[in-house]
N, C-alpha and C positions, 0 to 999 in steps of 0.2 A: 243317171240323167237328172237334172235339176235347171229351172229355170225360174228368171225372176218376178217378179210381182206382177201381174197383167194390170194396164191402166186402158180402164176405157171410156170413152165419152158420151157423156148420159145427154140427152137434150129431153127435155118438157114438153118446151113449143109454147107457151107461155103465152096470153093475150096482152099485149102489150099496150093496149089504146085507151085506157081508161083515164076517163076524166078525173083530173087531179085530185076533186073532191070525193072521189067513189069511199072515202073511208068513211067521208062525213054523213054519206047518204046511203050508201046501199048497207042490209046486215049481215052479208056474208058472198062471198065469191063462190058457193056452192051449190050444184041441184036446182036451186030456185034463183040464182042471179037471173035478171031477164034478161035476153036474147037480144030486146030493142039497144042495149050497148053495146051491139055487135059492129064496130062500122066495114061496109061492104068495099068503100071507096080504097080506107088506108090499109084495109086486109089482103088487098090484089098481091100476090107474089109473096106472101109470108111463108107458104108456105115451102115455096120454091128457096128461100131466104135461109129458113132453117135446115133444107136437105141440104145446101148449098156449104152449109156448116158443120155439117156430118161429112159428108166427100171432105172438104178442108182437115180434119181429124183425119182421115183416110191417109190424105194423103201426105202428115207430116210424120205419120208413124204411131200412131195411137193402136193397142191390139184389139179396137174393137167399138161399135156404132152401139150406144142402147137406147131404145125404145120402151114406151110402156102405153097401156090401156087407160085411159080416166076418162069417163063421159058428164056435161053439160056441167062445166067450171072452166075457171077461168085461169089453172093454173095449168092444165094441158090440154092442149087440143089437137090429140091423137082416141079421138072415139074408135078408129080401126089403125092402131098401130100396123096390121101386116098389109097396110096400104102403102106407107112411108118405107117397110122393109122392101117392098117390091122395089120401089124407086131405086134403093139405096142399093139394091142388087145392079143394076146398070150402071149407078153414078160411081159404086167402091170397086178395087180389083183385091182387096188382100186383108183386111179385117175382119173379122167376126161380126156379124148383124146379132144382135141379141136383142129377141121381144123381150121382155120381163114385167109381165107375162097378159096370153090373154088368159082374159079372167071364163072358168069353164064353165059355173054354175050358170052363167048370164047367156050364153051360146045353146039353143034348144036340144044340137046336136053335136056332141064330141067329134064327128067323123069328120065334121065342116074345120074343125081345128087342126087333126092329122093331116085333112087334105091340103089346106093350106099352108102348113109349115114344110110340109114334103116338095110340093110345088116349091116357096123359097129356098129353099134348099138344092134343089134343081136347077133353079135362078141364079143362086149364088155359087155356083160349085163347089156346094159341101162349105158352106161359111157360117149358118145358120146354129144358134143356141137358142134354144124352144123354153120359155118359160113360161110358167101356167102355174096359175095361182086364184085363187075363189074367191078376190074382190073382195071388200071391205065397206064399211057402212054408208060413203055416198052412191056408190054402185048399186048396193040394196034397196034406196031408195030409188034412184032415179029409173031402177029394173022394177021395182016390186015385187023384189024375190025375197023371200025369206029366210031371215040369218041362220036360225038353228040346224034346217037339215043339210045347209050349204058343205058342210066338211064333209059328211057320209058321202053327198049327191060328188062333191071334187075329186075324193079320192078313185072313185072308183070311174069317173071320167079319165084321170090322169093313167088310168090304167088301162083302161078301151085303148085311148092314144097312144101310148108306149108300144101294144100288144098290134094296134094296128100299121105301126111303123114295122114291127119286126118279123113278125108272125107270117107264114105264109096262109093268103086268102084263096077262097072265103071261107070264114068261118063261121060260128052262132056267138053272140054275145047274150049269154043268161044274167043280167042284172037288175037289179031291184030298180033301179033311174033308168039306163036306156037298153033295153032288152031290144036286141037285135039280132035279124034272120040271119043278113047279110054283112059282113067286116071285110073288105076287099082294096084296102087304097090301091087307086092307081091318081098318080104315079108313087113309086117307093121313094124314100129317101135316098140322098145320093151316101151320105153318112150308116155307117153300120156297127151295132146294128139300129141305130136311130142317132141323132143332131142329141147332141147335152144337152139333160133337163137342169133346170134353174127352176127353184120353188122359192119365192118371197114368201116371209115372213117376221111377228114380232119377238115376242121371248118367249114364245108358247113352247115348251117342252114337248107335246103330244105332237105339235107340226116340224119338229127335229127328230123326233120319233121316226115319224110315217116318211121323212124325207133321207133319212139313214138308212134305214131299210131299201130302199128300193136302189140306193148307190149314187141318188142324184148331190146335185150342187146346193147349197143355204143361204138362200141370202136374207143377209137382216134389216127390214126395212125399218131402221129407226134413223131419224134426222140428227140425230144427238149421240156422240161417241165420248165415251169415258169408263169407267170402272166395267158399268153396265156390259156392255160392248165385249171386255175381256170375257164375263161371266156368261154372256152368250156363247163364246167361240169352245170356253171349256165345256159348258153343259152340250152343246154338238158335238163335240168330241168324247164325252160319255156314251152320247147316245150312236154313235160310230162305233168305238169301242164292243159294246153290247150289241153287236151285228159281225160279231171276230172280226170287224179291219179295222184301220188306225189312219186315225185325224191326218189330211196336211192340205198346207192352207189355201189349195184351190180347189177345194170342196165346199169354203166359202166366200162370201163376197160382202161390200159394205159399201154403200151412198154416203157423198159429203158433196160439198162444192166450194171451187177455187176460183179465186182470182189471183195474178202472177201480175207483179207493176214491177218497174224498174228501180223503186225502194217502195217501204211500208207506208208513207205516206203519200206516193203518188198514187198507188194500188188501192189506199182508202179514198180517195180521192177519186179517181176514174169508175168506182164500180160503186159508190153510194146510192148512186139514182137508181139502179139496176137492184141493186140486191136489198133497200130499202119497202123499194115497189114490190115484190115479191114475199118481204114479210107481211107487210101490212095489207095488199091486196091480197097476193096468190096464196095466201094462208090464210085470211082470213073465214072462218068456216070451217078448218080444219086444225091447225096449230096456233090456233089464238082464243084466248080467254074470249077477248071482247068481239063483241055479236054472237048470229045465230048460227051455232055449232052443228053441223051434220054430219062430220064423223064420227060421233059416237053417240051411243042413244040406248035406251032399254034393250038388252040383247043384240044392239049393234057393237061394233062387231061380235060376234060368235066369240063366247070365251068358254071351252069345255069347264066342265065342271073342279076337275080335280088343277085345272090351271088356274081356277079363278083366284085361289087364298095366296098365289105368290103374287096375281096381281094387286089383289089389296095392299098386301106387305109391302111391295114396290112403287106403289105409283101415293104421289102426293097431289090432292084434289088442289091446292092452292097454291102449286109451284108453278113459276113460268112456265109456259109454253116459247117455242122458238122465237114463234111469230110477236112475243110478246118481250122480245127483246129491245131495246133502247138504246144500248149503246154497244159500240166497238169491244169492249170490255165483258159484256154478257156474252155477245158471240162467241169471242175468243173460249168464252168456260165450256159452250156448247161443244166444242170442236166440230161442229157441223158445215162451217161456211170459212175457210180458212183464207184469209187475205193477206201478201203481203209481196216483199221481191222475192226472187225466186230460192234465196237463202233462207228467209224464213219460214216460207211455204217447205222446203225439202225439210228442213229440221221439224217439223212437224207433224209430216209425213211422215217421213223415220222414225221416230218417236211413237206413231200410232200403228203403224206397222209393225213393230216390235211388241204392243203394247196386246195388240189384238190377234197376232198371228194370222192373219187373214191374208190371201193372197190376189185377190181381187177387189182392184178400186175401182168404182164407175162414180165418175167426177161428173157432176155438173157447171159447167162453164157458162153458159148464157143464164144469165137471171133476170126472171120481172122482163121489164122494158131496155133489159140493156143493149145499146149498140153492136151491131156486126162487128163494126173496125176494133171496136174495145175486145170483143168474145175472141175475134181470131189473133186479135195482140198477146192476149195471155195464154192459148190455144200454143200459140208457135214459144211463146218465152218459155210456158213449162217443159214443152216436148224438147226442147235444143239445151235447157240450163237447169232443170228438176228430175227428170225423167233419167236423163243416163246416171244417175246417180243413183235414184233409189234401186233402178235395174239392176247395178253392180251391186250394190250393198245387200238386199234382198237376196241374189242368187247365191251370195256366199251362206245366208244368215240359213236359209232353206236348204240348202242343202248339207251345212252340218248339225239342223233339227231333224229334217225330216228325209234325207237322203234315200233311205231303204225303202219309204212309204212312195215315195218322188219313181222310184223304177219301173213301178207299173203304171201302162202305159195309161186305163185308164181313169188314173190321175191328174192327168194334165187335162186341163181343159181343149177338148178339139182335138185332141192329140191322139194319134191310132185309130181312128171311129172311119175316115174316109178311104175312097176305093184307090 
């Protein structure tokens, strides 16, 4: 059994109304942006706009809707992602809903998570990929939770929730975070014996570890793919490896975002305003040198100890950031935001698929402030003239790598789990 690449469609949700000058005046789109630039008039139906654009993914063949968690910034505005999954259970009929993920340390009580991914799950019949993931350093602020114990405090959350998707209830939860009389979901998952876990992450070794072991999906939250990227997907597949099973490449997954024009200069053209506004606002605070940075800070994020000395090794205090790109030309090195006709967007694609072995794309297609008409232009260009291509070419390349690994069943994302 072998199948090809799963492409799925990420959305943000993006505050798109910002006064033109916000770069000049505000110091950062994070945590602390104020609330008074919220306008209430041109906000009406945004958000109906963007479910509106997930059904449209639905329904031109996309394998799948993704959603994620980020509170009080202005780069998503999904504070309760499995708010937007419930919709999307009514508005989709055939694609996967994938949270990724709520964040569990920030949740007082894990049960409130099972319960409600079980419920979507219900919702969607059996469509639902559960990701959960401990949040990262604007979260910890804007919760006031504390970085260091947060990995102890997630693992063993992530584990209450698996155990109460599966398990027959009730049981006793003896844990050092939430010690419980009672473990009973009602209702169960429609999925068995639980919806795919997805666990975001960066190049942390210890969180390829903890996510190899229990048999879930990886995914690598980095906005920038190149060398790095490969050396993520080999160091997962050691740490697979050292669990007796063996790597294939939808066990993990990797964020970028596209725009698809009718040539590379119309495509730079039509998605400038859109993907401009989103470096220099929607990242600003988080992937930009300039202003006030709240992704990262003393012990923000949480870096275990024996991971820190590869981050040293890795990371250069005075290299670009995304957001601190300038021209078409830097992007292009990023391979994070790939723009072009639908020739050069698939060769690029092809090329990073090959490059990373990964079997899971979640593209983002709306960026910043960009228009509807543009997001589902390139929305339908890829799926009709990019998409049946990597599909075939993938299904061959995967199946004479990883063919033996590919036969069971769960390997396949979604695949074997339902009633």
């Amino acid at each position: 059994m072998s199948q090809p690449v799963q492409l799925f469609c990420w959305h943000f949700m993006a505050y798109p109304y910002l006064a033109d000058n916000f770069d000049e005046t505000e110091p950062t789109g994070w945590v602390t942006v104020p609330n008074r630039l919220w306008d209430r008039d041109k906000a009406r139906g945004l958000y109906q706009e963007y479910i509106d654009q997930l059904s449209y993914g639905d329904q031109l063949g996309f394998d799948g809707m993704v959603l994620n968690e980020h509170h009080q910034n202005i780069y998503g505005l999904m504070p309760s992602p499995n708010m937007i999954a419930a919709a999307l259970t009514q508005t989709t009929t055939r694609g996967k809903i994938v949270v990724l993920g709520n964040l569990l340390p920030l949740h007082m009580n894990p049960l409130r998570v099972a319960e409600e991914y079980a419920m979507l799950d219900n919702m969607s019949n059996g469509r639902i990929i559960a990701g959960l993931a401990p949040g990262s350093g604007p979260e910890t602020f804007n919760y006031d939770v504390p970085s260091a114990p947060t990995r102890e405090q997630f693992w063993e959350a992530v584990d209450l929730v698996t155990s109460a998707w599966s398990k027959d209830g009730p049981f006793r939860h003896e844990g050092r975070w939430y010690p419980l009389r009672y473990v009973n979901t009602w209702p169960r998952p429609v999925q068995v014996p639980h919806p795919p876990v997805w666990v975001p992450g960066s190049r942390s070794k210890s969180t390829m570890v903890e996510v190899a072991k229990r048999g879930f999906a990886f995914f690598l939250s980095s906005r920038s793919h190149g060398e790095e990227t490969a050396r993520s997907q080999r160091e997962f597949a050691q740490a697979i490896e050292s669990t007796g099973d063996r790597y294939q490449p939808f066990r993990m997954g990797i964020l970028l975002s596209v725009y698809v024009g009718e040539t590379d200069e119309q495509a730079k053209r039509e998605s400038r305003e859109g993907i401009w506004y989103f470096l220099k606002n929607c990242l600003k605070g988080h992937l930009r040198r300039t202003g006030r940075q709240l992704t990262f800070g003393p012990g923000i994020p949480y870096v275990p100890p024996k991971d820190f000395r590869a981050l040293l090794q890795h990371s250069k205090p005075d290299s670009k950031l995304l957001g601190d790109a300038d021209s078409w030309e830097e992007l292009e090195k990023s391979n994070s935001i790939i723009v072009g006709s639908a020739e050069t967007v698939y060769r690029r694609l092809s090329q990073l698929i090959e490059e990373s072995q990964v079997g899971n794309l979640l593209i983002q297609f709306h960026l910043g402030n960009m228009k509807q008409d543009l997001v589902r232009k390139s929305m339908k260009r890829f799926i009709e003239e990019v998409a049946p291509r990597l599909r075939e070419e993938s299904k061959a390349m995967f199946a004479e790598r990883y063919g033996r690994e590919l036969e069971h069943p769960r390997a396949l994302v979604g695949v074997g789990a339902g009633k």
